[in-house]
Backbone as numpy.savetxt, mean C-alpha at the origin, in Angstrom:
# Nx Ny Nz CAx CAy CAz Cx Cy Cz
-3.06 8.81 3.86 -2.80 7.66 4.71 -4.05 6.80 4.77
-3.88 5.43 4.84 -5.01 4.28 4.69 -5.21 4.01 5.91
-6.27 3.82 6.23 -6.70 3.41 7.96 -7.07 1.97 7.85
-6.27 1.35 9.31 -6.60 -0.10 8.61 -7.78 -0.81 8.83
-8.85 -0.29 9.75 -9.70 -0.49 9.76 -10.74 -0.36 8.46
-10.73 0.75 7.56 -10.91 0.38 6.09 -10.65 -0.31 5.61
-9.37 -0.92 5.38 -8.97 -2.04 4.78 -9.60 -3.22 4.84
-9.47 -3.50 6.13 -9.95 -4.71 6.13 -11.60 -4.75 5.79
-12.52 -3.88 5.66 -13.76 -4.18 5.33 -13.33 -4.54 3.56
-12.28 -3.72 3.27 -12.52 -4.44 1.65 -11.93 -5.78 1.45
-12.18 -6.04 -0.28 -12.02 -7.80 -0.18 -10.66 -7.64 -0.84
-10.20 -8.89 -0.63 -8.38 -9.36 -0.79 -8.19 -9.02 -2.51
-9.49 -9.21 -3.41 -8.86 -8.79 -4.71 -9.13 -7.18 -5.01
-9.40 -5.79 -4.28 -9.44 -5.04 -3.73 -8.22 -4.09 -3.25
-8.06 -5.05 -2.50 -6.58 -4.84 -1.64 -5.52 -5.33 -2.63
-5.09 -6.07 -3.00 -4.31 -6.31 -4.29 -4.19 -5.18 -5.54
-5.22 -4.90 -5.99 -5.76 -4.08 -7.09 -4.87 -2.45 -6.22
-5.03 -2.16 -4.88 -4.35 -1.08 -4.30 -2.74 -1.44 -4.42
-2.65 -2.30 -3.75 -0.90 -2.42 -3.43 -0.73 -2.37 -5.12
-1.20 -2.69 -6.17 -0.25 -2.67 -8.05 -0.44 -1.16 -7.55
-1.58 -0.14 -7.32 -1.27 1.16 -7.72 -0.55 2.14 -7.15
-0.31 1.63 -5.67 1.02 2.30 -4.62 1.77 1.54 -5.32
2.48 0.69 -5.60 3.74 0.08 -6.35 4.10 0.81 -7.65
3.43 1.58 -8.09 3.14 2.07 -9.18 3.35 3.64 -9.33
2.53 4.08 -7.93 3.00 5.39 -7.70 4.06 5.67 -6.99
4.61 4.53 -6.07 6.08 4.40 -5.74 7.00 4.48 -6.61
7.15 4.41 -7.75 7.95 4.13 -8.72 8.10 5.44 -9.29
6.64 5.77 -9.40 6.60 7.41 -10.23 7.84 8.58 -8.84
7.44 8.32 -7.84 7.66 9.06 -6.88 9.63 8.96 -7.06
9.87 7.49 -6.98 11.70 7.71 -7.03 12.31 8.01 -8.07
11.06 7.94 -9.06 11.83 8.72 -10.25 11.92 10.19 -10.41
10.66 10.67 -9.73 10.77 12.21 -9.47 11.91 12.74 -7.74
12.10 11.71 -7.15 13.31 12.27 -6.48 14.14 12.09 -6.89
14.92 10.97 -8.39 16.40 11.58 -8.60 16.56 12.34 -9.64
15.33 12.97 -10.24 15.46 14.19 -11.18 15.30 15.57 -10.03
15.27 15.18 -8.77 14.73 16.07 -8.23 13.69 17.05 -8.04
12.67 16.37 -8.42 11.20 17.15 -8.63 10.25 16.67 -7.56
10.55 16.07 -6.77 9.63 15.48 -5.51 9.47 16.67 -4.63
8.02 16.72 -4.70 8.01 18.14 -3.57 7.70 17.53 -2.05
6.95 16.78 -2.04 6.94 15.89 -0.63 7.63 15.10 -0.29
8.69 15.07 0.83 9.40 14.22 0.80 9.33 12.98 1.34
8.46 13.14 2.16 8.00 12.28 3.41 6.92 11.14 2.41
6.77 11.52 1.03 5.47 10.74 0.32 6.16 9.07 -0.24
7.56 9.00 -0.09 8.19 7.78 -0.50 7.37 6.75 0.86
7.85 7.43 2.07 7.82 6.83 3.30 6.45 6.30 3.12
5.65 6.82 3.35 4.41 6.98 3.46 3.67 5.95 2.65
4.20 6.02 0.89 3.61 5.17 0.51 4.21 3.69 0.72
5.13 4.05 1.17 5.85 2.19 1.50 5.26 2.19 2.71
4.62 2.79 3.45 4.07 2.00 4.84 2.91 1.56 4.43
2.08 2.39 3.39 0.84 1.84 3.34 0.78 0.68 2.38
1.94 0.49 1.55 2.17 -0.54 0.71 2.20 -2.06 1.95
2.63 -1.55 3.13 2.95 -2.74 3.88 1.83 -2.94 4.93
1.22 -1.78 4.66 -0.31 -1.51 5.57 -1.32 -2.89 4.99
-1.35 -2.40 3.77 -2.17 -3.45 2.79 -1.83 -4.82 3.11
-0.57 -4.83 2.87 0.26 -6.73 2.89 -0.28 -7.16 3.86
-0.03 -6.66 5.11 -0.08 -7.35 6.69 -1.98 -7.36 6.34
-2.55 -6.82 5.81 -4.20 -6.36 6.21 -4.63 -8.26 5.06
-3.83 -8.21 4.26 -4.15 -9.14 2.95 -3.93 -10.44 3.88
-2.67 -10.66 4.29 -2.07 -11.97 5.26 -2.62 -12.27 6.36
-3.54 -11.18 7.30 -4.33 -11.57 7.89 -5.54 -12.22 7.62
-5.85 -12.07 6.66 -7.43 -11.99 5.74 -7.01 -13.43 5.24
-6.08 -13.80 4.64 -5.90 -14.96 4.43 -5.23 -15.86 5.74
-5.16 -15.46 6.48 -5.30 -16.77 7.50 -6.18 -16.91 8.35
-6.80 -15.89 8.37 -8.61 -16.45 8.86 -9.30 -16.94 7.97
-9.16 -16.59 7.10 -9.88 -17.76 5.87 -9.73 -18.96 6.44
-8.60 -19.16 6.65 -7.90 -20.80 6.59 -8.27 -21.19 8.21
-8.45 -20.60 9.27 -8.41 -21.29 10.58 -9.84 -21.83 10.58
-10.72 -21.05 9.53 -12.41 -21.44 9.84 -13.07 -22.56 9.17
């Protein structure tokens, strides 16, 4: 799990470079649950929150850019 206080110390091309490799290991992951080989099940969830952990951390980062 990503803490979002980490996040945000890193920079937006950073954070990008993460969300391709959860998108990536998301993919690996639903392909190993419909062969049925996923031993964690809870790891789909998980990585889609932190996939959305990142987004919201990126969209903030870019609109403080912009208010300053």
């Amino acid at each position: 799990m990503l803490k979002t206080s980490e996040l945000r110390e890193l920079g937006i091309e950073e954070l990008q470079t993460k969300v391709l490799n959860l998108k990536k290991d998301l993919m690996q992951l639903r392909f190993q649950q419909k062969t049925g080989k996923l031993e964690r099940q809870n790891a789909l969830s998980q990585t889609k929150r932190d996939i959305a952990r990142i987004l919201t951390v990126i969209n903030e980062t870019k609109k403080a850019g912009k208010k300053k």
